[in-house]
C-alpha positions as CSV (number, residue, x, y, z in Angstrom):
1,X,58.1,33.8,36.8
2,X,61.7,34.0,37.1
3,X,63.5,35.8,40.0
4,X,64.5,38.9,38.0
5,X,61.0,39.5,37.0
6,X,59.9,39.4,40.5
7,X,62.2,42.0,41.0
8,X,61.6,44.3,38.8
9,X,59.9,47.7,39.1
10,X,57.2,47.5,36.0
11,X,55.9,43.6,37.8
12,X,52.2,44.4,39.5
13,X,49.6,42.0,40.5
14,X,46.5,42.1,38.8
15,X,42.7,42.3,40.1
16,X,42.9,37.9,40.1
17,X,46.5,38.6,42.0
18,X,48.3,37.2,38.6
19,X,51.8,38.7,38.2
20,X,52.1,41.0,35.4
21,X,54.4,43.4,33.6
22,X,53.3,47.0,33.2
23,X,56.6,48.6,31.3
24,X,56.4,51.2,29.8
25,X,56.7,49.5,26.2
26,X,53.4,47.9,27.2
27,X,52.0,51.1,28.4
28,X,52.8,52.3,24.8
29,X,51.2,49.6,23.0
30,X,48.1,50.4,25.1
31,X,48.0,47.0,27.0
32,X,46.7,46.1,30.1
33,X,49.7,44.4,31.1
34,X,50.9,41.0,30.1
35,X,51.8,37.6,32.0
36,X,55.8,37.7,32.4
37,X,55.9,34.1,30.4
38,X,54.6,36.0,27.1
39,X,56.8,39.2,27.4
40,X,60.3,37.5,28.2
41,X,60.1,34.9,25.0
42,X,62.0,35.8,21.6
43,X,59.0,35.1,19.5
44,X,59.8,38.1,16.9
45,X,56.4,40.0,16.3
46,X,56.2,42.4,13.6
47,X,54.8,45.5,16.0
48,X,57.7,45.0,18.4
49,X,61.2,46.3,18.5
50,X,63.0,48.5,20.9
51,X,63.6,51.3,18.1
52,X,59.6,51.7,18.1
53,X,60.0,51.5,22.1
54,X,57.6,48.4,21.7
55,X,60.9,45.9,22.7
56,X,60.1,42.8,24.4
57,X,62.1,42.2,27.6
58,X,63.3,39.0,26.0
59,X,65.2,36.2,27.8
60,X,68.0,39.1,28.4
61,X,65.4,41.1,30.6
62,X,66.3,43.7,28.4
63,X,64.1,45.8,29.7
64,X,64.5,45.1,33.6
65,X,65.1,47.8,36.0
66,X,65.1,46.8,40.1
67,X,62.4,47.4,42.0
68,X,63.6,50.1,44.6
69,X,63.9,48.8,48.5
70,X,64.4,45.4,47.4
């Protein structure tokens, strides 16, 4: 996990304490939240894009917004 995704508002541990992204495109797509590693790769899926609000983060953190109190 990379410092900006440690620092980010949608990053939650799960029940087994492993760090994972809740955003809100995730929420959409009905997911339980996915390991950081798989949201901020450029692997182009079909079901994704930020017009659909599905966007990936990407290695941009495209969709990174600071945790507050940090």
């Amino acid at each position: 996990m990379t410092q900006i995704c440690a620092d980010c508002k949608w990053m939650q541990r799960d029940n087994q304490m492993r760090s994972r992204c809740y955003s809100p495109q995730l929420t959409k797509m009905r997911t339980a939240g996915i390991i950081v590693n798989f949201k901020r790769d450029a692997t182009p899926e079909p079901d994704r894009s930020h017009e659909l609000g599905t966007g990936k983060c990407g290695p941009n953190a495209l969709n990174f917004i600071r945790r507050e109190g940090l």
